[in-house]
PATIKOL-990912 format. One record per atom (N, C-alpha, C, O): residue in three letters; x, y, z. Coordinates in steps of 0.2 Angstrom, whole numbers, plus 5000, padded with zeros to 4 digits. Atoms other than C-alpha are relative to their C-alpha. Layout:
<atoms>
ALAXYZ...
</atoms>
This chain:
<atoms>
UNK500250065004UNK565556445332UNK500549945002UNK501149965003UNK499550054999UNK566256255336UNK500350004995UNK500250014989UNK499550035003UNK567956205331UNK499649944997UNK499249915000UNK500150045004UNK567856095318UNK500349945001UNK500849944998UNK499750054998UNK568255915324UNK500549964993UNK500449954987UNK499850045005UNK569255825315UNK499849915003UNK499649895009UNK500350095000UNK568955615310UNK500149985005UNK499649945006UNK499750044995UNK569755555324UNK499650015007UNK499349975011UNK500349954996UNK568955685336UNK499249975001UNK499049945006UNK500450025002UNK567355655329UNK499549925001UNK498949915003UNK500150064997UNK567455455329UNK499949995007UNK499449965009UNK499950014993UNK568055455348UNK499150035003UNK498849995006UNK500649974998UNK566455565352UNK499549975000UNK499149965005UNK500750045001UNK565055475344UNK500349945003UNK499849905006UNK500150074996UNK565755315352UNK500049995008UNK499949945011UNK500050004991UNK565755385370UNK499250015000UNK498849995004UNK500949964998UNK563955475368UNK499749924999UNK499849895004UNK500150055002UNK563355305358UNK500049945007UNK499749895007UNK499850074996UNK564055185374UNK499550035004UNK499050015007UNK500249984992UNK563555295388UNK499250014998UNK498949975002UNK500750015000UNK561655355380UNK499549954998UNK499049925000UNK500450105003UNK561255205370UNK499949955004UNK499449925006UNK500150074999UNK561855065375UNK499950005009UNK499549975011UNK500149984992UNK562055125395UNK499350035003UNK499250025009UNK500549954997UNK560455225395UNK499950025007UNK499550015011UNK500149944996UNK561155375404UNK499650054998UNK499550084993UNK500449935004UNK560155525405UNK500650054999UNK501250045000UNK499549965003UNK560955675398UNK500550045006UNK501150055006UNK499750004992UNK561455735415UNK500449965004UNK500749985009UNK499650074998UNK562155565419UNK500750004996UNK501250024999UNK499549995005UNK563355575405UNK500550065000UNK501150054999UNK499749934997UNK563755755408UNK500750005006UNK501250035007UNK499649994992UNK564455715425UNK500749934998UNK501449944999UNK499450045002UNK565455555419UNK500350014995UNK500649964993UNK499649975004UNK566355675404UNK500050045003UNK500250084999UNK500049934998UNK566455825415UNK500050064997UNK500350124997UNK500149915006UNK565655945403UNK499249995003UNK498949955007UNK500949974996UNK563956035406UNK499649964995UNK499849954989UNK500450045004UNK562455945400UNK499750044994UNK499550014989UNK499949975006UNK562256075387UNK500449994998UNK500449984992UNK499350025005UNK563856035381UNK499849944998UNK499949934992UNK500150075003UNK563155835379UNK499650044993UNK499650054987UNK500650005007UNK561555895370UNK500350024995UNK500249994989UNK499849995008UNK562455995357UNK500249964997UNK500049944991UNK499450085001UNK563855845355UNK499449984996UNK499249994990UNK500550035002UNK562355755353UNK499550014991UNK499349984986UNK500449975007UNK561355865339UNK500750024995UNK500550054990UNK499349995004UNK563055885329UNK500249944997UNK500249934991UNK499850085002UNK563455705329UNK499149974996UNK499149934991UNK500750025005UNK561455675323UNK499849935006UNK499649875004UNK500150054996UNK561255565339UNK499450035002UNK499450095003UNK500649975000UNK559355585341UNK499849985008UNK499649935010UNK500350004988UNK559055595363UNK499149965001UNK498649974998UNK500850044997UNK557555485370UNK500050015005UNK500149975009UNK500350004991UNK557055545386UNK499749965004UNK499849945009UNK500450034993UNK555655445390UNK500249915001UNK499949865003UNK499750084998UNK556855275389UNK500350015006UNK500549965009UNK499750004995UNK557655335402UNK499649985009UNK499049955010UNK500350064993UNK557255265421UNK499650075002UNK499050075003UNK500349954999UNK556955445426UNK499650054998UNK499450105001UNK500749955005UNK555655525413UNK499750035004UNK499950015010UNK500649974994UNK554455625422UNK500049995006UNK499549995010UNK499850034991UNK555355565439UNK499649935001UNK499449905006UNK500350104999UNK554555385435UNK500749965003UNK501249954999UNK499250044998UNK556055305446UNK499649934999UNK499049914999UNK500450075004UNK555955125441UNK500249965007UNK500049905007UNK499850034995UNK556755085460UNK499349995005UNK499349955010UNK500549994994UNK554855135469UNK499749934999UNK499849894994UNK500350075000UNK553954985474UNK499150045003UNK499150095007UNK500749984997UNK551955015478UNK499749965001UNK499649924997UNK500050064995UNK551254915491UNK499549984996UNK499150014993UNK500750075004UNK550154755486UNK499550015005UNK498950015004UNK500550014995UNK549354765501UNK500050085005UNK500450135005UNK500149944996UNK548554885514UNK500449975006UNK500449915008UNK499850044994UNK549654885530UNK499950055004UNK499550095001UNK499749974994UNK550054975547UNK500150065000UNK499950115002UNK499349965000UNK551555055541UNK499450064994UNK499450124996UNK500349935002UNK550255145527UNK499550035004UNK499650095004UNK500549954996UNK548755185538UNK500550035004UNK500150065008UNK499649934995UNK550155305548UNK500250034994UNK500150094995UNK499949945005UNK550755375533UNK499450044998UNK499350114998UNK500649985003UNK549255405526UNK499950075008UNK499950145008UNK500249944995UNK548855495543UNK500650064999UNK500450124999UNK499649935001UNK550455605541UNK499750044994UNK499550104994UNK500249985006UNK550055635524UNK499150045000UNK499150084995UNK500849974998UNK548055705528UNK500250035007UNK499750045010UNK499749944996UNK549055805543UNK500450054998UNK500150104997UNK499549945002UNK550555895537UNK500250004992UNK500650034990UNK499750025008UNK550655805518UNK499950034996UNK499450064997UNK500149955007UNK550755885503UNK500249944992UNK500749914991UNK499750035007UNK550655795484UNK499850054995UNK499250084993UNK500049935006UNK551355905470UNK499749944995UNK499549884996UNK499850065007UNK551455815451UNK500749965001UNK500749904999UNK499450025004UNK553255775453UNK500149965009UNK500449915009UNK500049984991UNK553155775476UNK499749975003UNK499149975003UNK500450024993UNK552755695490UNK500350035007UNK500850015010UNK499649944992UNK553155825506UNK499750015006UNK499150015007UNK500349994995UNK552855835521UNK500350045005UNK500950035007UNK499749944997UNK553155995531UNK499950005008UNK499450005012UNK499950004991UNK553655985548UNK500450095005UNK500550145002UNK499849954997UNK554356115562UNK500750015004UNK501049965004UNK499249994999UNK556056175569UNK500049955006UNK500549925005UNK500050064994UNK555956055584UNK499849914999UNK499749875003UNK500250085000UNK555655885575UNK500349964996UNK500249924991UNK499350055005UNK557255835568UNK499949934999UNK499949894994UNK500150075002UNK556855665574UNK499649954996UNK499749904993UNK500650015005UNK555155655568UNK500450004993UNK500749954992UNK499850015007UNK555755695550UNK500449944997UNK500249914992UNK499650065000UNK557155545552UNK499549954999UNK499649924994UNK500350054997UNK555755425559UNK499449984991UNK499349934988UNK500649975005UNK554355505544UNK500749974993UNK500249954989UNK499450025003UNK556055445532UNK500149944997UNK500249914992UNK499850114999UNK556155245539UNK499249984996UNK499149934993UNK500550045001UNK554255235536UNK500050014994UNK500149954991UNK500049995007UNK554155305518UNK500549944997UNK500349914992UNK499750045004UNK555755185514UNK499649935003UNK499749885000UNK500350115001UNK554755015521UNK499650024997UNK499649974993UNK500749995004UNK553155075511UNK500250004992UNK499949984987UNK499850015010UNK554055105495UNK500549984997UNK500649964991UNK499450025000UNK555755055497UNK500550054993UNK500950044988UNK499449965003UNK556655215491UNK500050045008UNK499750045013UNK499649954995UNK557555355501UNK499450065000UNK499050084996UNK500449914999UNK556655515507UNK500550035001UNK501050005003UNK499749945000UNK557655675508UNK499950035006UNK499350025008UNK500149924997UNK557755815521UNK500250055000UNK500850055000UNK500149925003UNK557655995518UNK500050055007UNK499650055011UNK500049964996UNK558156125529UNK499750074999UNK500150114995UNK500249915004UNK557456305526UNK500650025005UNK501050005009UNK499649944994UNK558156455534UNK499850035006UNK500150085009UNK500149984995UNK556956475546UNK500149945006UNK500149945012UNK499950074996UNK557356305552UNK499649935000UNK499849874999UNK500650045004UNK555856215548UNK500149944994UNK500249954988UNK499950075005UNK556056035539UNK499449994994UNK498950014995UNK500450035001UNK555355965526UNK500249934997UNK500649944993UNK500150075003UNK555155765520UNK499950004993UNK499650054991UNK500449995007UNK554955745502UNK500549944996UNK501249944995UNK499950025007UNK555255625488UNK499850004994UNK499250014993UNK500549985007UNK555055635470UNK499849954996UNK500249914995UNK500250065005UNK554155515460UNK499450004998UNK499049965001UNK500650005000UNK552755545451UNK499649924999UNK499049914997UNK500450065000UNK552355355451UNK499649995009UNK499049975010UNK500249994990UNK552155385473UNK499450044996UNK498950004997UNK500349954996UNK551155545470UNK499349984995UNK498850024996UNK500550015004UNK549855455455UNK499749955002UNK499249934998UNK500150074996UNK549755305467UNK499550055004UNK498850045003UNK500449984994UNK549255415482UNK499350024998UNK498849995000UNK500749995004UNK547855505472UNK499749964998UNK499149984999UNK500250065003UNK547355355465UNK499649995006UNK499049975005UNK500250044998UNK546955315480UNK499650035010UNK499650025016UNK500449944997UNK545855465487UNK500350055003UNK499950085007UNK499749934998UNK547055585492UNK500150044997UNK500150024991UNK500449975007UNK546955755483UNK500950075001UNK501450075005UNK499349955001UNK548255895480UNK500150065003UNK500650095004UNK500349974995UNK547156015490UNK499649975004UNK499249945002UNK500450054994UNK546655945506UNK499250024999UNK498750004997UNK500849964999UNK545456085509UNK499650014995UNK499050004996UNK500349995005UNK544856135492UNK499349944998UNK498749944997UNK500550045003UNK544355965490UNK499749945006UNK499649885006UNK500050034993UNK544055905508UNK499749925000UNK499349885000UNK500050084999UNK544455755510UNK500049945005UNK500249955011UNK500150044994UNK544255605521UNK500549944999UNK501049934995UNK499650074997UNK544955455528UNK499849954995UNK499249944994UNK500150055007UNK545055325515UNK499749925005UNK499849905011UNK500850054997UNK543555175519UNK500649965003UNK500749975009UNK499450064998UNK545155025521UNK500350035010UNK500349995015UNK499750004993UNK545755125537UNK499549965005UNK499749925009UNK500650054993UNK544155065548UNK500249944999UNK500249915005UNK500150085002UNK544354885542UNK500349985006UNK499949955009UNK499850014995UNK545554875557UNK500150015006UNK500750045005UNK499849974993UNK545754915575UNK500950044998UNK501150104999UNK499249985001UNK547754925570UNK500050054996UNK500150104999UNK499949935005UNK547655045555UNK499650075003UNK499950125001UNK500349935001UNK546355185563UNK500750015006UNK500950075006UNK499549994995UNK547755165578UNK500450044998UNK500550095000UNK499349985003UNK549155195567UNK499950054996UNK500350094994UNK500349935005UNK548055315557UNK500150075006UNK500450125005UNK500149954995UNK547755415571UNK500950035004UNK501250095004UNK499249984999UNK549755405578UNK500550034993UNK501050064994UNK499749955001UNK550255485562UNK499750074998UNK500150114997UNK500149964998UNK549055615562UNK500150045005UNK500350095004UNK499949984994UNK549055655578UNK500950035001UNK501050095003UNK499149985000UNK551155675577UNK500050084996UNK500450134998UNK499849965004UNK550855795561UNK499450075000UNK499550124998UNK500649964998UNK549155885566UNK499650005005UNK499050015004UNK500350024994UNK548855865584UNK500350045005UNK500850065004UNK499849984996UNK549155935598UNK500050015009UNK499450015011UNK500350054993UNK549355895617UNK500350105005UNK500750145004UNK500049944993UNK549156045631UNK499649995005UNK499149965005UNK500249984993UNK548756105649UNK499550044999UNK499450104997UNK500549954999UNK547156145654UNK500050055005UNK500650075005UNK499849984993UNK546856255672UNK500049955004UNK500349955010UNK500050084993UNK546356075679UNK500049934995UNK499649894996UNK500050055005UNK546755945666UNK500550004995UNK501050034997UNK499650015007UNK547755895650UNK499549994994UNK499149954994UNK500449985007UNK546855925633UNK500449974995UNK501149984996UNK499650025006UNK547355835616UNK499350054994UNK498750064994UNK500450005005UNK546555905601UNK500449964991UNK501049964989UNK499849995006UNK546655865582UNK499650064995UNK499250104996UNK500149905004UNK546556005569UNK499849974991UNK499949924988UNK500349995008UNK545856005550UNK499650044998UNK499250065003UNK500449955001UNK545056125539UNK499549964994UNK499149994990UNK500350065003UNK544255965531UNK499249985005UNK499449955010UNK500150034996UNK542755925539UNK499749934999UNK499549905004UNK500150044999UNK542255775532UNK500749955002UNK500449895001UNK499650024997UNK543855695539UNK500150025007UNK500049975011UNK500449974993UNK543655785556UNK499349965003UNK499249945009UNK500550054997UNK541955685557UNK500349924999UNK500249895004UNK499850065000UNK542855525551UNK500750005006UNK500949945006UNK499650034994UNK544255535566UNK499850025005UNK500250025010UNK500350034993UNK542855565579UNK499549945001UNK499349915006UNK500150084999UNK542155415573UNK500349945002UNK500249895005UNK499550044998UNK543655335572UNK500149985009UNK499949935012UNK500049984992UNK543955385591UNK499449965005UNK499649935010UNK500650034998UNK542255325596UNK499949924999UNK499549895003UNK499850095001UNK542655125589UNK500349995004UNK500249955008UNK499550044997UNK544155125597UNK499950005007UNK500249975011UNK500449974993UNK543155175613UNK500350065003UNK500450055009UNK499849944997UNK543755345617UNK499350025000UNK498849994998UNK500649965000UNK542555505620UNK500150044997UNK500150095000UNK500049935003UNK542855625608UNK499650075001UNK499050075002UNK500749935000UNK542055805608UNK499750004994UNK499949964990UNK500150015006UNK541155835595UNK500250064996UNK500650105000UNK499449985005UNK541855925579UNK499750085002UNK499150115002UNK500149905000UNK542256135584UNK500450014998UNK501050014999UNK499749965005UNK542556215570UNK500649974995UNK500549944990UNK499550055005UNK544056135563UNK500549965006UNK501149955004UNK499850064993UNK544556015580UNK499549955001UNK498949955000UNK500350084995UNK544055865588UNK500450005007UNK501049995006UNK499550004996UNK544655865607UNK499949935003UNK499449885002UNK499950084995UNK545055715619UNK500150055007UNK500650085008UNK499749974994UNK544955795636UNK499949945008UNK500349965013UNK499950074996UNK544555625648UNK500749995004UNK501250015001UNK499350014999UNK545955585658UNK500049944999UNK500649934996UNK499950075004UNK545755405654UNK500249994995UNK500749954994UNK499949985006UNK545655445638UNK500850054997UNK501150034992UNK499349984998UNK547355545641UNK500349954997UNK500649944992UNK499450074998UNK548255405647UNK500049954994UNK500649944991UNK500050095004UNK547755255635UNK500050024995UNK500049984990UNK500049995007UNK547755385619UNK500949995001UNK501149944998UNK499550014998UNK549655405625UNK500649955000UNK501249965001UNK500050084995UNK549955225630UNK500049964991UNK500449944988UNK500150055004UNK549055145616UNK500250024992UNK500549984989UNK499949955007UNK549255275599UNK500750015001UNK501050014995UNK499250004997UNK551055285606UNK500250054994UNK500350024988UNK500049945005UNK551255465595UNK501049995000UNK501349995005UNK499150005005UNK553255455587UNK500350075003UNK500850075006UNK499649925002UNK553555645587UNK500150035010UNK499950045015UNK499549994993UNK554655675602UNK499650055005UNK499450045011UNK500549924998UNK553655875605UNK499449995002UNK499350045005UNK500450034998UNK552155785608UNK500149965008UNK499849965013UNK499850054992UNK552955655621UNK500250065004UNK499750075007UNK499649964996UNK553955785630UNK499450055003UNK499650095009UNK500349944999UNK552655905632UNK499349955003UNK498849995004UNK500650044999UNK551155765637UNK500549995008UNK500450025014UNK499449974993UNK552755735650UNK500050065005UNK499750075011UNK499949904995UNK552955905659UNK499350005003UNK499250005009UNK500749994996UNK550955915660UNK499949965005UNK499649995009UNK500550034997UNK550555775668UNK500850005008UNK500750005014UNK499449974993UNK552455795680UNK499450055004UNK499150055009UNK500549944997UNK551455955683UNK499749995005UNK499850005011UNK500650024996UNK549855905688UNK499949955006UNK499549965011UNK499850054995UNK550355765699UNK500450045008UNK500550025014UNK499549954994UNK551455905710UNK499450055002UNK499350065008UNK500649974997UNK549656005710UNK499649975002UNK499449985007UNK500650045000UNK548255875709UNK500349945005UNK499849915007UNK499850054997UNK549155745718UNK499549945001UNK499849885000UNK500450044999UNK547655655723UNK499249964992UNK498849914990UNK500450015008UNK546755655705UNK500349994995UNK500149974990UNK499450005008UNK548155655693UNK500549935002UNK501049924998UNK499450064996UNK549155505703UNK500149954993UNK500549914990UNK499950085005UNK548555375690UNK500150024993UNK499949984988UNK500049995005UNK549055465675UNK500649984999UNK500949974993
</atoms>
């Protein structure tokens, strides 16, 4: 059972909870950390003294941060996000994640800068224990935007496509395609070539990024099973060149292939 405060006690208490939740409007774990007692220790204080708690005045109710900005306009910087996010993205209620792999620390960094010019808060990195990154901030004001604006919470469930504003411009399906490609693509060695594919279990999205492809003037394949390939060597080069893909494991390994081929093919592969 609590000691029984006394007047003085009692005064002192209701005018620190009163400054810091009222008038400061800290949350209860805000206040916690600036008394160094446990946030159950505030709420009691609080139900004792007859201070009635408002959560949802706080900045972070339901992780509504009052810091997100959500773009006026469609840009660049979103049509690549957008592509990461319909490659490796995930939106929970509270989440926006994006699960990358043990070799793309810098990716995760880079996946980091773009989220903060698009919304102008911080993204996080997350380490597992198998080594494996994951991207993620929380705001359900982000993750009720994104939806908003036909992205879905199961890609495949509810397969989804490429949102219509991406085609409007040569630039966006570009930047759409370099962050997909970075987070669901992938570049290898044929026996006489270099092969790019992209991957989805979506196929109306897989049909909209080999049309996309076909605008920008490439040759795509047509859709197998859950790919689209680029196997051209011009197509190669100028997907390379022009999509200019971010994620380092991609570069390095488009690298090596075409070193390669160049030491075998010497006469066919010179101009890659």
């Amino acid at each position: 059972m609590a000691r029984r405060w006394t007047k003085e006690e009692e005064n002192k208490c209701r005018r620190e909870l009163i400054h810091l939740y009222v008038q400061k409007n800290k949350a209860l774990k805000e206040v916690a950390d600036i008394l160094g007692i446990a946030e159950q220790t505030v709420f009691s204080r609080m139900k004792r003294l007859n201070i009635k708690t408002q959560p949802s005045l706080k900045e972070n109710y339901l992780n509504k941060r009052g810091d997100v900005k959500i773009p006026k306009k469609y840009s660049k910087e979103l049509a690549e996000l957008f592509g990461v996010m319909l490659g490796d993205g995930h939106i929970s209620h509270f989440q926006v994640i994006v699960n990358l792999g043990t070799k793309e620390a810098s990716y995760a960094h880079y996946v980091c800068v773009l989220i903060k010019k698009i919304f102008k808060v911080n993204a996080k990195i997350s380490v597992r224990n198998t080594g494996y990154r994951d991207v993620y901030v929380g705001s359900t004001v982000i993750t009720s935007w994104l939806l908003s604006e036909n992205l879905a919470n199961n890609k495949v469930k509810s397969q989804v496509d490429v949102p219509k504003w991406i085609f409007e411009k040569p630039e966006f399906m570009r930047r759409f395609l370099r962050g997909f490609f970075d987070t669901d693509g992938s570049v290898y060695r044929l026996r006489f070539g270099i092969q790019i594919s992209l991957t989805n279990y979506s196929k109306p999205l897989l049909l909209s990024l080999q049309r996309m492809l076909f605008k920008l003037g490439y040759s795509p394949s047509a859709v197998s099973a859950d790919k689209v390939y680029l196997t051209k060597i011009s197509d190669i080069k100028r997907f390379f060149k022009e999509i200019s893909p971010k994620n380092l494991k991609h570069q390095e390994r488009y690298k090596k292939f075409v070193l390669k081929l160049r030491r075998s093919y010497s006469s066919n592969y010179s101009r890659l």
